[in-house]
TIPA-700000 format. One record per residue (C-alpha): chain; residue in three letters; x, y, z; residue number from 0. Coordinates in nm, 3 decimals, padded with zeros to 5 digits. Each point is the difference from the previous one (the first is absolute). Layout:
<atoms>
   unit   code        px        py        pz   pos
      A    ALA         X         Y         Z   NUM
...
</atoms>
This chain:
<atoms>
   unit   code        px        py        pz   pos
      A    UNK    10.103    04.979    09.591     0
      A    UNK    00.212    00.240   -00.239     1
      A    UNK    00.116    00.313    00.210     2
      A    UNK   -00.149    00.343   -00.182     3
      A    UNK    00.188    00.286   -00.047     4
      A    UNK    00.030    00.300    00.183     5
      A    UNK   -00.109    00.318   -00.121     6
      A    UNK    00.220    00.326    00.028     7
      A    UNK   -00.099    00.388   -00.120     8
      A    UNK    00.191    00.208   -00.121     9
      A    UNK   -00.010    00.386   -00.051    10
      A    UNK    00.239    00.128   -00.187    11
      A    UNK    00.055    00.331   -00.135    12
      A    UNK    00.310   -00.029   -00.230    13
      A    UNK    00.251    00.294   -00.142    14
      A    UNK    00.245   -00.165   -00.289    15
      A    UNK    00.192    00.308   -00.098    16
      A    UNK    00.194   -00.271   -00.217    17
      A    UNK   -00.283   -00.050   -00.226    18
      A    UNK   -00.233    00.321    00.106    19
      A    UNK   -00.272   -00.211    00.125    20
      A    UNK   -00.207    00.110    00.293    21
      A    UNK   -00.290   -00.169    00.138    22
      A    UNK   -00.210   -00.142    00.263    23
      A    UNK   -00.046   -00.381    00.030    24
      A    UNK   -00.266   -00.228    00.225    25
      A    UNK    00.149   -00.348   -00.069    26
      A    UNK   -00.096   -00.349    00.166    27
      A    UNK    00.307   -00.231    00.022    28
      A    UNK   -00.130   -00.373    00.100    29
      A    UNK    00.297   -00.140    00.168    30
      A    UNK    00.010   -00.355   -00.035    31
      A    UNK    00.060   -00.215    00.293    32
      A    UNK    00.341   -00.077   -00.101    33
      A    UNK    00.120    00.284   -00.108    34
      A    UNK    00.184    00.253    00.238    35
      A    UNK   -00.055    00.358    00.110    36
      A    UNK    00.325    00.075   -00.192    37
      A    UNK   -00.133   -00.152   -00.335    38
      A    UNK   -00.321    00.155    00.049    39
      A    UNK    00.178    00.390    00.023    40
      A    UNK    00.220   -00.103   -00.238    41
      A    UNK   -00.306   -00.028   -00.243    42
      A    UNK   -00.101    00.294    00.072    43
      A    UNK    00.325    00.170   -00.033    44
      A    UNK   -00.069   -00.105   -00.328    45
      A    UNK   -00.338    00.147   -00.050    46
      A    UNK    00.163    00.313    00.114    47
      A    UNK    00.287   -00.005   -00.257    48
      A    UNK   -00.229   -00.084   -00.285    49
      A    UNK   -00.365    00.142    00.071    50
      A    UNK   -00.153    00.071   -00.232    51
      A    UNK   -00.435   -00.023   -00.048    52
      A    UNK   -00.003   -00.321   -00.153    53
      A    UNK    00.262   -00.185    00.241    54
      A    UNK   -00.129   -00.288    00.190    55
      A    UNK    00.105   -00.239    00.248    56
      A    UNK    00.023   -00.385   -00.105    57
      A    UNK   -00.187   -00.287    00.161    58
      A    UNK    00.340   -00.051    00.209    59
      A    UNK    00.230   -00.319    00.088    60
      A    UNK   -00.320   -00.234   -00.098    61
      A    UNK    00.052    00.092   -00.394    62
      A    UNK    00.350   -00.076   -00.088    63
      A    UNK   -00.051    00.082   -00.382    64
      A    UNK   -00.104    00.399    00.073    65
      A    UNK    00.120    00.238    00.066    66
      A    UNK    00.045    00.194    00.341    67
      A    UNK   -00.144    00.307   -00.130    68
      A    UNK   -00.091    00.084   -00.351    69
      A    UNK   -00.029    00.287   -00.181    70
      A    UNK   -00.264   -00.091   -00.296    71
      A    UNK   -00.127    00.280   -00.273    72
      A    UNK   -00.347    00.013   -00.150    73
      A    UNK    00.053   -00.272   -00.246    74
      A    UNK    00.101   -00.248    00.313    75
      A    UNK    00.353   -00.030   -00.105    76
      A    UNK    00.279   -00.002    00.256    77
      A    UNK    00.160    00.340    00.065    78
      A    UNK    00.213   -00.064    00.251    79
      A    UNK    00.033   -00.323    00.194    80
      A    UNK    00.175    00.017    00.355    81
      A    UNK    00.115   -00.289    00.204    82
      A    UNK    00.150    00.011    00.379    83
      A    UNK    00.221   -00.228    00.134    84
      A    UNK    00.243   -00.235   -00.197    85
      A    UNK   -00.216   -00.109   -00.276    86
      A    UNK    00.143   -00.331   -00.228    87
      A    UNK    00.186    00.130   -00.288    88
      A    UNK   -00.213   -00.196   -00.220    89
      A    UNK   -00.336    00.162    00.167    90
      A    UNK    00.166    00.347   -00.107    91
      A    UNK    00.127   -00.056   -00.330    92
      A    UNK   -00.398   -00.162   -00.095    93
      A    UNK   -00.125    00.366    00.180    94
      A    UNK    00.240    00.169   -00.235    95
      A    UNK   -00.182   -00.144   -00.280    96
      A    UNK   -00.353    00.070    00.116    97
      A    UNK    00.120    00.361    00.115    98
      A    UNK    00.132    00.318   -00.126    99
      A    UNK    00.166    00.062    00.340   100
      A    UNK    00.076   -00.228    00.266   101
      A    UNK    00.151    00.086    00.345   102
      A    UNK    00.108   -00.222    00.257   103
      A    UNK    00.095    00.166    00.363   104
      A    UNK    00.204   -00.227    00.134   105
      A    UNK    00.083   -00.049    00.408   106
      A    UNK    00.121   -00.195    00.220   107
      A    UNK    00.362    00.111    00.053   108
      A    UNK    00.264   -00.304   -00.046   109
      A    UNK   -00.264   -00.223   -00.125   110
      A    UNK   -00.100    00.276   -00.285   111
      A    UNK    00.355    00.036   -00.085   112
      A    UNK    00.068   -00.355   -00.079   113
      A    UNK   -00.339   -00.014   -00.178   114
      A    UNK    00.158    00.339   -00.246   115
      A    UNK    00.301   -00.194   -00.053   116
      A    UNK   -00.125   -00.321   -00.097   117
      A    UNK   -00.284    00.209   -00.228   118
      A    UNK    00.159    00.300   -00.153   119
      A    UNK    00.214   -00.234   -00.333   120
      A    UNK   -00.374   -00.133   -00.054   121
      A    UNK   -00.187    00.310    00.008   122
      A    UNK    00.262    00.244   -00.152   123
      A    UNK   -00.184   -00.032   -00.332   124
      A    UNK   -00.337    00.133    00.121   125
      A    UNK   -00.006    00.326   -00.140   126
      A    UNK   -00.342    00.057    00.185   127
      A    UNK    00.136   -00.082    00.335   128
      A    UNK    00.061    00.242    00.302   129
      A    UNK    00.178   -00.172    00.336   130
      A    UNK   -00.049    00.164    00.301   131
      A    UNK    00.172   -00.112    00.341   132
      A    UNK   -00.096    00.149    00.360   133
      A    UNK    00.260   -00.038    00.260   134
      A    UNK   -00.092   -00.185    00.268   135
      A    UNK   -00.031    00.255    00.292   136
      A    UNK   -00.229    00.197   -00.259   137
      A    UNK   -00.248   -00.248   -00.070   138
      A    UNK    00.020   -00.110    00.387   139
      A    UNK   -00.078    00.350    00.099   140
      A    UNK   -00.280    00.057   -00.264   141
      A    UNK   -00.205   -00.311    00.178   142
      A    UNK   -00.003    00.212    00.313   143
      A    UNK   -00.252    00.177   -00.146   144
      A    UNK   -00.253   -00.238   -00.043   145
      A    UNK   -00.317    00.016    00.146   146
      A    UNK   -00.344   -00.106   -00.084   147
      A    UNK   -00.115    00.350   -00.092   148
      A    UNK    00.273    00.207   -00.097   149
      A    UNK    00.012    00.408   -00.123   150
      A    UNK    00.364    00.013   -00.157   151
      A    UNK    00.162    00.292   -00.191   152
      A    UNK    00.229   -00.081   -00.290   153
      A    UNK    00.240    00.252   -00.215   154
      A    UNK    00.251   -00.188   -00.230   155
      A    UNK    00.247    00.294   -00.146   156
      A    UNK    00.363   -00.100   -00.155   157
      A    UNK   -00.049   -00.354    00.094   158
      A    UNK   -00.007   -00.022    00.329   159
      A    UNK   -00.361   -00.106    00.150   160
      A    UNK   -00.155    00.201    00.369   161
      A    UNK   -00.256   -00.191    00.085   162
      A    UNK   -00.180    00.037    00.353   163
      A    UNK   -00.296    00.013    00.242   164
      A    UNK   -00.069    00.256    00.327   165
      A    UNK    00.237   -00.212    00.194   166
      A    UNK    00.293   -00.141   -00.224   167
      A    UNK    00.233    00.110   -00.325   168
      A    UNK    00.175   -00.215   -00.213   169
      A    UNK    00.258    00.106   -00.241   170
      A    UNK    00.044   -00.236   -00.268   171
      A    UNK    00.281   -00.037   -00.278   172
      A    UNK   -00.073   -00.271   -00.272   173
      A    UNK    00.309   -00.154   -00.122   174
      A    UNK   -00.044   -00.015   -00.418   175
      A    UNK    00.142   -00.362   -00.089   176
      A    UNK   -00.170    00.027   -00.350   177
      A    UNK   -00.156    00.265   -00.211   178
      A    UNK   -00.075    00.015   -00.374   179
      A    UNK    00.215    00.235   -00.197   180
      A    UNK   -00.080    00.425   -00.032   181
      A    UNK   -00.132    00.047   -00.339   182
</atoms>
């Protein structure tokens, strides 16, 4: 018998003073049984640097060929695709095609640097492409704040991310491996 996945909430009332977007979000995150507590906030780290109305979670680890979370407009094409993890550099450069944005926040500390290094010549011509890399104490200390039904604050100002419940903080610093160019 297949195991099911487990079911977290999530409250989340979100300040971006990057992007001067405010809101209040009641999101279900299915954890898969594979998939950590660390992946699972690192997904919604995610959420929480993109929201927007029309950003959605993916089906998760089970569908290989989507996205983590998409961002889709009205006419159902692909905003903004975002992957977590180390994606396959051939997986990213087919989501810059379908996309107008892609992300990929990366983690995993040694293992995501050695996954940059061996990426970066391949994916240097995605113009579309933003790579984002957690340290590992960050994205270690962001899974202590799982729980099954969560109320979490957010406020994103000059790039650096507070995110944090009644009992724990976490300060997190993305490390920007990739980004397309200012126009």
């Amino acid at each position: 018998m297949a195991l099911k996945s487990t079911i977290f909430k999530a409250e989340l009332q979100l300040a971006d003073l990057d992007r001067s977007h405010f809101g209040e979000y009641s999101l279900t995150l299915a954890r898969h049984p594979s998939e950590t507590d660390q992946r699972m906030m690192i997904r919604l780290l995610a959420f929480a640097l993109f929201a927007s109305e029309s950003l959605a979670f993916g089906r998760g680890l089970s569908a290989e060929d989507e996205a983590d979370l998409a961002d889709t407009d009205l006419t159902g094409c692909i905003e903004r695709w975002i992957d977590v993890g180390l994606p396959d550099e051939r997986n990213i450069r087919r989501a810059c095609g379908r996309a107008r944005h892609v992300v990929v926040l990366a983690y995993g500390g040694r293992q995501a640097e050695i996954w940059w290094q061996q990426a970066a010549d391949k994916l240097a011509g995605q113009k579309n492409l933003t790579v984002l890399a957690l340290p590992p104490e960050e994205s270690l200390a962001l899974a202590g704040l799982a729980e099954r039904n969560m109320r979490l604050q957010c406020t994103i100002q000059d790039g650096t991310i507070w995110l944090g419940s009644d009992r724990q903080q976490v300060e997190l610093a993305p490390q920007i491996l990739q980004a397309p160019a200012a126009k």
